[in-house]
N, C-alpha and C positions, 0 to 999 in steps of 0.2 A: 564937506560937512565938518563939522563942529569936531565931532566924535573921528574922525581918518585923519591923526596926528601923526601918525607914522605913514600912512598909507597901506596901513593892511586895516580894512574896512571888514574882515572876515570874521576876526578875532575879537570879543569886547573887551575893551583896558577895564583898568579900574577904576581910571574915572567915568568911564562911560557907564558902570553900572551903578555907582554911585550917584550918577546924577538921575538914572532912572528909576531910582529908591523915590527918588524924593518926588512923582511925577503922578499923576492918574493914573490907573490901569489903562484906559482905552488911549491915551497918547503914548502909556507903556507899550502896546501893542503895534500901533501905531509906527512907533520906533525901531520897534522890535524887526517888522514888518519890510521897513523901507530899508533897513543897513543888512539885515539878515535874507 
């Protein structure tokens, strides 16, 4: 994925939450969903 640039997928960077700022709730969820 987009978001596992280091490879810890556990943890949200700060660009990961950054870009979920800017997204719909339900694809916020979505997201939230599949990485977490």
């Amino acid at each position: 994925m987009l978001f596992q640039v280091g490879g810890q997928g556990t943890r949200p960077t700060f660009f990961e939450m950054a870009a979920t700022q800017q997204l719909p709730s339900s694809l916020r969820a979505a997201l939230a969903y599949s990485i977490g």
